[in-house]
C-alpha positions in Angstrom: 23.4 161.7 115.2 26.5 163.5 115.8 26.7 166.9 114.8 29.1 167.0 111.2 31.1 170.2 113.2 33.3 168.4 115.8 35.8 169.9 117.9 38.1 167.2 118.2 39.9 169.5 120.8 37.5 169.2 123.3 38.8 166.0 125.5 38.3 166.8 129.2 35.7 165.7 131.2 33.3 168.3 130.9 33.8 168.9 127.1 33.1 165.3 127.1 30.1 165.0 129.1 28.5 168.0 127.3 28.8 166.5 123.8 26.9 162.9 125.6 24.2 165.1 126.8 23.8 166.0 123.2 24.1 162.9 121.5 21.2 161.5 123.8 19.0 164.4 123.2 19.6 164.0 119.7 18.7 160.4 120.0 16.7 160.2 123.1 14.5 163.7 122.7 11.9 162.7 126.0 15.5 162.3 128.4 15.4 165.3 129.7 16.6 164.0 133.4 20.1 164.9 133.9 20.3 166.1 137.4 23.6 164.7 139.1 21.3 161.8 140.9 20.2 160.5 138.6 21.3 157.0 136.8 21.4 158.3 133.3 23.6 160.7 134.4 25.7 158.5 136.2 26.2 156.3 133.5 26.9 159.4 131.4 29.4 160.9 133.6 31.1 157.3 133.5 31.8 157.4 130.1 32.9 160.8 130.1 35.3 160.0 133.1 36.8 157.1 130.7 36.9 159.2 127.9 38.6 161.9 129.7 41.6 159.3 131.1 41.8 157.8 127.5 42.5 160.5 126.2 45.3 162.1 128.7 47.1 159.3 128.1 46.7 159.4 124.1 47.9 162.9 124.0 51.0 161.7 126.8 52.1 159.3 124.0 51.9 161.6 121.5 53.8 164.2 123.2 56.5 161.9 124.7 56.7 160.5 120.9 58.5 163.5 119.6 61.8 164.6 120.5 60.9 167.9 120.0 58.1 167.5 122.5 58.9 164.9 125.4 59.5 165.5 128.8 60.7 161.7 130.3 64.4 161.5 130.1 64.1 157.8 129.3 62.0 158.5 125.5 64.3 161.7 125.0 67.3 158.5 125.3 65.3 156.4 123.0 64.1 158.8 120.3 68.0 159.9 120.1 69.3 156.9 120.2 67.3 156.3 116.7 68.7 158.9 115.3 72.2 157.3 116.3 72.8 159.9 118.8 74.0 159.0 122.6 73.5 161.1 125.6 76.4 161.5 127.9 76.6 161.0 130.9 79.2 162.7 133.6 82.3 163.5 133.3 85.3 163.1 136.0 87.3 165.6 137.0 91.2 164.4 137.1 94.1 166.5 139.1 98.0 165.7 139.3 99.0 165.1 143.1 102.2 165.9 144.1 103.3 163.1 146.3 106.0 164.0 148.9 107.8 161.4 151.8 109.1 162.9 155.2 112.4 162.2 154.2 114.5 160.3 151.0 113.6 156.9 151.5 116.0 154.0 152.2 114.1 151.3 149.7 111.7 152.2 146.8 108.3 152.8 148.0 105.2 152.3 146.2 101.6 154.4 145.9 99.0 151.9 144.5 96.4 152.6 142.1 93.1 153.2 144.0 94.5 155.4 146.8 92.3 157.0 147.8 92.9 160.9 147.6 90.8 163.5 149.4 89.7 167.3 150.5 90.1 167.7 154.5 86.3 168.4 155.3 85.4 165.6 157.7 81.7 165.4 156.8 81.3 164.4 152.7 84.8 165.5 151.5 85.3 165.5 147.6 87.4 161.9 147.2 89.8 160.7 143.9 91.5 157.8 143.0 94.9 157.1 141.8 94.5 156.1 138.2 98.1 154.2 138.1 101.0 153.2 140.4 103.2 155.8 141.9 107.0 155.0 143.1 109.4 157.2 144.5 113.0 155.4 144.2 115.6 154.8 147.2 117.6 157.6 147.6 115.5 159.7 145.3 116.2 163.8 146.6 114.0 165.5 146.3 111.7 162.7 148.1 108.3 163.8 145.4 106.6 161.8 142.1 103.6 162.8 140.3 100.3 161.2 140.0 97.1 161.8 137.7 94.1 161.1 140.5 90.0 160.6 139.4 86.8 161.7 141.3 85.5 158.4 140.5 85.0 155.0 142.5 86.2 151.2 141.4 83.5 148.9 141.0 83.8 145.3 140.7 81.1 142.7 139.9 80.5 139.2 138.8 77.9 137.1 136.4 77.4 133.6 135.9 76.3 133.0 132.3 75.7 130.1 130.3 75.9 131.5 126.6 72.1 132.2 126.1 71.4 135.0 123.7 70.4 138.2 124.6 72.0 138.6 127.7 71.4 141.5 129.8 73.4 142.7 132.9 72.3 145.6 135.0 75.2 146.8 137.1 74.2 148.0 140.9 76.0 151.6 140.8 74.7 154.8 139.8 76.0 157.0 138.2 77.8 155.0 135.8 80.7 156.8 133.9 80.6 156.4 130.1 83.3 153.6 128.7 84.6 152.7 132.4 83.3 149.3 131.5 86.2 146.7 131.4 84.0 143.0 130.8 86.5 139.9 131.5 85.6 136.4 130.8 86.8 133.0 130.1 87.2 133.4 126.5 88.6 136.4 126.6 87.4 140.5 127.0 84.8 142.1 125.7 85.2 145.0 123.4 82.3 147.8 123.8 80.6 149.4 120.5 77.9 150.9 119.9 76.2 148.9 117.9 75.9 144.9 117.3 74.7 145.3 114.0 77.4 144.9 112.3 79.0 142.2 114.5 79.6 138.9 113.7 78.5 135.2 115.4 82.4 135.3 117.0 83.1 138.8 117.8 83.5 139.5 121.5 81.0 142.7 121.4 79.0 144.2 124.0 76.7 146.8 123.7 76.7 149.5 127.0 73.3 151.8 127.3 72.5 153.8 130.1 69.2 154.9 131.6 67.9 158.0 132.5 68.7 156.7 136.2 72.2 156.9 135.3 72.1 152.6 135.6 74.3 150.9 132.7 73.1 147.4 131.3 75.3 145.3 129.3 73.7 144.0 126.6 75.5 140.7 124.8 74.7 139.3 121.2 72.5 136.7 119.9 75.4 134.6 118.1 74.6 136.1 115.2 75.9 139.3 115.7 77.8 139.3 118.7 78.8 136.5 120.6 77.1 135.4 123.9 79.2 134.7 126.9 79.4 131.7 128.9 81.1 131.1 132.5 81.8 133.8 134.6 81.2 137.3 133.7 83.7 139.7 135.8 82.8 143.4 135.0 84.9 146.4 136.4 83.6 150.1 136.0 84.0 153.2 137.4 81.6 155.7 139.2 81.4 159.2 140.0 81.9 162.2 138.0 80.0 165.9 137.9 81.0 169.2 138.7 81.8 168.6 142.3 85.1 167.2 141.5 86.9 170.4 140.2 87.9 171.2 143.3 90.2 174.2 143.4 94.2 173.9 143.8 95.5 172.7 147.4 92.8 171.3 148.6 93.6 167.8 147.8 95.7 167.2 150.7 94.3 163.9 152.5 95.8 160.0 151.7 93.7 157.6 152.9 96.1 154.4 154.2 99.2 153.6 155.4 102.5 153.5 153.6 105.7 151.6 153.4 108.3 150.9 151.4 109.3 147.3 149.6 111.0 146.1 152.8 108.0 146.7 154.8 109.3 150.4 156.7 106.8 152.7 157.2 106.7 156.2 155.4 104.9 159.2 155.8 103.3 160.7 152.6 101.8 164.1 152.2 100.0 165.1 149.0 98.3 168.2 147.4 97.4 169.4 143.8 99.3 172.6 142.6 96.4 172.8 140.2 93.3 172.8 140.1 90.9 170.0 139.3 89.6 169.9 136.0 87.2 168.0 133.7 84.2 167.5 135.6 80.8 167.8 134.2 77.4 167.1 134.2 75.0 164.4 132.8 74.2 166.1 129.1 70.3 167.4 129.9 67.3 166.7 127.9 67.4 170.2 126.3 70.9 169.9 125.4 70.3 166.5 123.7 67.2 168.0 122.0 69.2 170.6 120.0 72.1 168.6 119.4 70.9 164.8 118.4 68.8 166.3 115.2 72.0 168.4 114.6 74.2 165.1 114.4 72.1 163.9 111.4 74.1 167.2 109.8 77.3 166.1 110.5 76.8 162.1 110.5 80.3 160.6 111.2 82.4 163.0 109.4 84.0 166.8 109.4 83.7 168.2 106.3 82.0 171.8 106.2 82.6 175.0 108.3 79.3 174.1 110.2 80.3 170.5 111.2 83.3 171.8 112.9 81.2 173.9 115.4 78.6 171.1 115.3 81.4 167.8 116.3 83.2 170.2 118.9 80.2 171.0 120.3 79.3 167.7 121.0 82.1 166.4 123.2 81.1 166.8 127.2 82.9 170.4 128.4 82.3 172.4 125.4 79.7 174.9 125.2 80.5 177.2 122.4 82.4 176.8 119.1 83.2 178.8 115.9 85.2 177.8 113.2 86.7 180.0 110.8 88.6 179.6 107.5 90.0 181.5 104.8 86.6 182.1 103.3 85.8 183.9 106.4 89.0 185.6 107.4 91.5 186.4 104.7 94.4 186.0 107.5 94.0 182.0 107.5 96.0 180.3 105.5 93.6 178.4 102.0 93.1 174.9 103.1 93.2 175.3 107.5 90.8 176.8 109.6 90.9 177.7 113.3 88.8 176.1 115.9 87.7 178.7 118.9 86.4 176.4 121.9 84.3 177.9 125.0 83.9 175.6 127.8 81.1 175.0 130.4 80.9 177.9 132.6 82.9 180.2 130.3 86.7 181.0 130.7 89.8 179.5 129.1 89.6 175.8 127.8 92.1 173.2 129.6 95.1 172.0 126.9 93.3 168.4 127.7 90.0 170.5 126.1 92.1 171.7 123.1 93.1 168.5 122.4 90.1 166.5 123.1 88.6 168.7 120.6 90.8 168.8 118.0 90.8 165.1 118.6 87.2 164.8 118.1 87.2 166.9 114.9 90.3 165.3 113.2 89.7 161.7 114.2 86.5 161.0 115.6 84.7 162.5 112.9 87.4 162.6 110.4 88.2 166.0 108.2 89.5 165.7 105.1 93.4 164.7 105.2 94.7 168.0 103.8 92.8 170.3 105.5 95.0 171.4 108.7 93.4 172.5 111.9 94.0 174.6 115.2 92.0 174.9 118.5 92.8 178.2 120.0 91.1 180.1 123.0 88.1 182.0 122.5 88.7 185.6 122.1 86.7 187.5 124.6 85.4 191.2 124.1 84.5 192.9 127.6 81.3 195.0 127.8 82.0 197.9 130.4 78.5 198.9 131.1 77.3 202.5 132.4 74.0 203.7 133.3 72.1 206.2 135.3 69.1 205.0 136.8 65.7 205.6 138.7 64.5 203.8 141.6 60.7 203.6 141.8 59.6 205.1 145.4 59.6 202.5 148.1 62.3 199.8 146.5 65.4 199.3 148.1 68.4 200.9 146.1 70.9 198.0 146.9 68.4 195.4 145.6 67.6 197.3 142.7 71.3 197.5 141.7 71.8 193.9 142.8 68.5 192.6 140.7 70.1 195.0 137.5 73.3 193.1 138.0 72.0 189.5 138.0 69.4 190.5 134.9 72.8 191.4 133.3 74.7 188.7 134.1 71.8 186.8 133.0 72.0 188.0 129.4 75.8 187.4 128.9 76.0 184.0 130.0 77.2 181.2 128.3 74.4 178.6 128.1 71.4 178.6 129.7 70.5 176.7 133.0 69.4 173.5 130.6 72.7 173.8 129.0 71.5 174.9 125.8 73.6 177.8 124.2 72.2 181.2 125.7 70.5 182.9 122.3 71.1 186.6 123.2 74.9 186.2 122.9 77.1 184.6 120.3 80.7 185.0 118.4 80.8 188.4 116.4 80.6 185.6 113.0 76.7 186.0 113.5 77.1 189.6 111.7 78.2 187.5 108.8 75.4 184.5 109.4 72.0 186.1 109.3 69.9 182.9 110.1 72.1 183.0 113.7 69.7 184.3 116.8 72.6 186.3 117.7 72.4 189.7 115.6 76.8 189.9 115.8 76.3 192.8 117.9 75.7 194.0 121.5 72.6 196.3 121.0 72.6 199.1 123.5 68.8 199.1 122.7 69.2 195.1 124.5 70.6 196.8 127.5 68.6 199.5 127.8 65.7 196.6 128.1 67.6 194.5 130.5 68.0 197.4 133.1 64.6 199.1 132.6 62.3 195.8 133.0 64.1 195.0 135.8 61.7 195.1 139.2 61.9 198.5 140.7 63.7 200.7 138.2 61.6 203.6 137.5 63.4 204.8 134.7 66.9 205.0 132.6 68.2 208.7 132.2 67.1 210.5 129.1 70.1 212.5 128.9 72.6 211.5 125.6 75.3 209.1 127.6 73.4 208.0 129.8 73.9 204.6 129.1 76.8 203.4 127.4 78.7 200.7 126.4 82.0 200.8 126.9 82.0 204.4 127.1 80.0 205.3 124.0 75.9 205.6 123.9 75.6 203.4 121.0 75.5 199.2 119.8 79.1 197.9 120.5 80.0 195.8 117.0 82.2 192.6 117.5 84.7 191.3 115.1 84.2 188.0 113.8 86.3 185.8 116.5 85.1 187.9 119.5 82.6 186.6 122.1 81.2 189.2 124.1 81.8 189.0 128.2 80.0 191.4 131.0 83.0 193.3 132.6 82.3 195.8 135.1 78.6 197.6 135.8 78.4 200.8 136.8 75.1 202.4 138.0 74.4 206.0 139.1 71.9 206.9 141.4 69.2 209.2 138.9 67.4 211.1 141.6 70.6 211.8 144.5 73.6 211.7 142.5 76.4 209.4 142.9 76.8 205.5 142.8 73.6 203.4 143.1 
């Protein structure tokens, strides 16, 4: 019989195999042949084999049933989408072109949408698209009209369907941008939601989900709720997007095509960005969408609290960090407004189109209260000056050393973390005030004193009182409740010659 202590734990093949050999001795006492030859065994070492494949894939469901736990993009999609949270996908970067003719032009000349604008490399250059029509009158001195361009491409494709439920369309292009879908059909368009639940038998609904290949489907009612489609099904969507696209200012000087105005004369059109572009992002990563989909539960569709500020702003595409701060916390703010302090991706200032996506998304998207007045501001860096004497270990190259110390630095002040997640060890100064934060509200110059002394090849930090100090003093650096705290410069001294490392 089997033994009444089992280790339930013990799944592999050879934990497996073990506890057989057992059970047939217990039951079998005169089988005593297990040699690897034999057909006992061989039959034994079958089931364990089973056994030990059953089981892998038991434990992969049960890990890839958790949020918390999975590791496929696709389950990380479905378990957030049942908690009525969507992962994004990429974002476009947008720039305004300056469009410029040779000379005044004689008739009105036209730039059509989906001109293609460009960066000069000839092998993969970064390409936009003009979002809307550009003219430039007759006469018109100077000879120049602006332009809002996309790093995105036009798609256009066509369905036949014949009004059966259920309908599914998989569009061919990857990656899909989020809400680029425009569906045209006979009876009219189709308006995207995200959910047909609470559609009815003659709404013109479509539901738009997107895989964790970056492939959108569109997904049509049942005539209950949502109507099917019939006839033909003409879908236009965009794609494109990432990080690539903010391309820096005056490199956008390619058009594609040839240009003329109403009567047919050619012109000659230069372009270029005076800015740079901005916008771009990434897919949202798995990690991201771990932390943030059980988070949405807290705020549901509404902005109410203090924490669903920070938790709504933090969810639109571009926003890394966010504090919000009323009169409870800062007696300057006026009773009944708060100020919202944005960070985007990657650090730095936030974009006016940021600002006002995110007031947007905390004001309408998920409404606050009517009375409660709110401001998105820039975050309010604090720069860390850091100074420290150090000892190379014997044989170590001094300029890696300092270069390894400078990276572990940078390392510990950075925004978010490579899986976008919000890096622990820094934060806004409001943590002082927020115990259950990971970020103590302070920079600790024990932290530092860590950072540079694990770092491969340093010896040792100098004993000696200010030898190591934050912006100029040998002790923690305390930030006010607003302030988010930034590496500035790094200066290291070399310990055992003198001078800088």
């Amino acid at each position: 019989m089997i033994p009444a202590q089992s280790d339930y734990t013990n799944k592999d093949f050879d934990a497996l195999r073990a506890r057989l050999i057992a059970l047939v001795q217990s039951v079998f006492p005169d089988w005593s042949d297990f040699s690897v030859a034999g057909f006992g065994n061989l039959l034994l070492e079958m089931h364990a084999f089973v056994g030990d494949v059953l089981t892998f894939y038991l434990d992969n469901q049960a890990r890839e049933s958790r949020l918390a736990t999975a590791t496929q993009r696709k389950n990380v999609i479905a378990l957030a989408r049942m908690l009525g949270y969507k992962l994004h996908g990429a974002r476009a970067a947008t720039a305004e072109i300056v469009f410029t003719l040779a000379r005044s032009p004689i008739a009105d000349v036209l730039i059509p949408a989906g001109t293609i604008i460009r960066t000069q490399e000839v092998t993969e250059p970064v390409r936009f698209q003009l979002l809307d029509d550009v003219a430039i009158a007759a006469g018109q001195q100077p000879p120049t009209a602006i332009g809002i361009v996309e790093h995105s491409q036009t798609h256009t494709q066509l369905f036949d369907a014949r009004g059966l439920a259920y309908l599914d369309l998989v569009l061919d292009r990857t990656p899909f941008l989020d809400g680029s879908a425009r569906v045209v059909t006979p009876a009219g368009d189709y308006t995207e939601v995200d959910s047909l639940l609470g559609s009815g038998p003659n709404d013109r609904h479509v539901v738009v989900p997107v895989d964790q290949h970056d492939r959108a489907t569109l997904r049509f009612g049942n005539g209950v709720s949502g109507a099917p489609p019939s006839g033909t099904i003409r879908v236009t969507y965009k794609t494109g997007g990432g990080p690539t696209g903010n391309v820096d200012a005056g490199r956008l000087v390619v058009i594609e095509g040839a240009f003329t105005d109403v009567h047919g004369r050619p012109v000659q059109v230069s372009v270029t960005n005076p800015a740079p572009a901005t916008g771009g992002t990434r897919r949202q990563t798995m990690a991201s969408a771990k932390r943030h989909a059980p988070a949405s539960l807290r705020a549901l569709t509404r902005t109410v609290t203090r924490e669903d500020f920070e938790i709504n702003a933090c969810r639109l595409p571009g926003v890394a960090r966010a504090l919000m701060l009323t009169g409870n916390e800062d007696s300057a703010i006026p009773e009944n407004s708060g100020i919202l302090y944005v960070i985007p991706e990657g650090g730095g200032l936030p974009t006016p189109a940021l600002k006002n996506a995110a007031l947007r998304q905390v004001t309408e998207v998920y409404p606050c209260t009517l009375t409660f007045q709110v401001s998105v501001q820039n975050p309010v860096y604090q720069q860390i000056d850091i100074e420290a004497r150090v000892y190379v270990r014997q044989g170590h190259s001094k300029t890696v050393v300092r270069d390894r110390i400078k990276a572990n630095l940078q390392a510990m002040f950075r925004i978010s973390e490579p899986d976008g997640t919000p890096n622990p060890r820094v934060g806004f100064g409001f943590a002082l005030q927020a115990p259950q934060e990971p970020f103590s509200g302070e920079i600790a110059w024990s932290d530092i004193f860590h950072t540079i002394r694990d770092t491969e090849g340093v010896r040792k930090i100098g004993d000696r009182h200010g030898d190591l100090k934050l912006n100029g003093l040998p002790a923690d650096w305390r930030l006010s409740a607003q302030q988010f705290p930034i590496l500035g410069t790094v200066t290291l001294f070399d310990g055992d010659q003198g001078g800088i490392l």
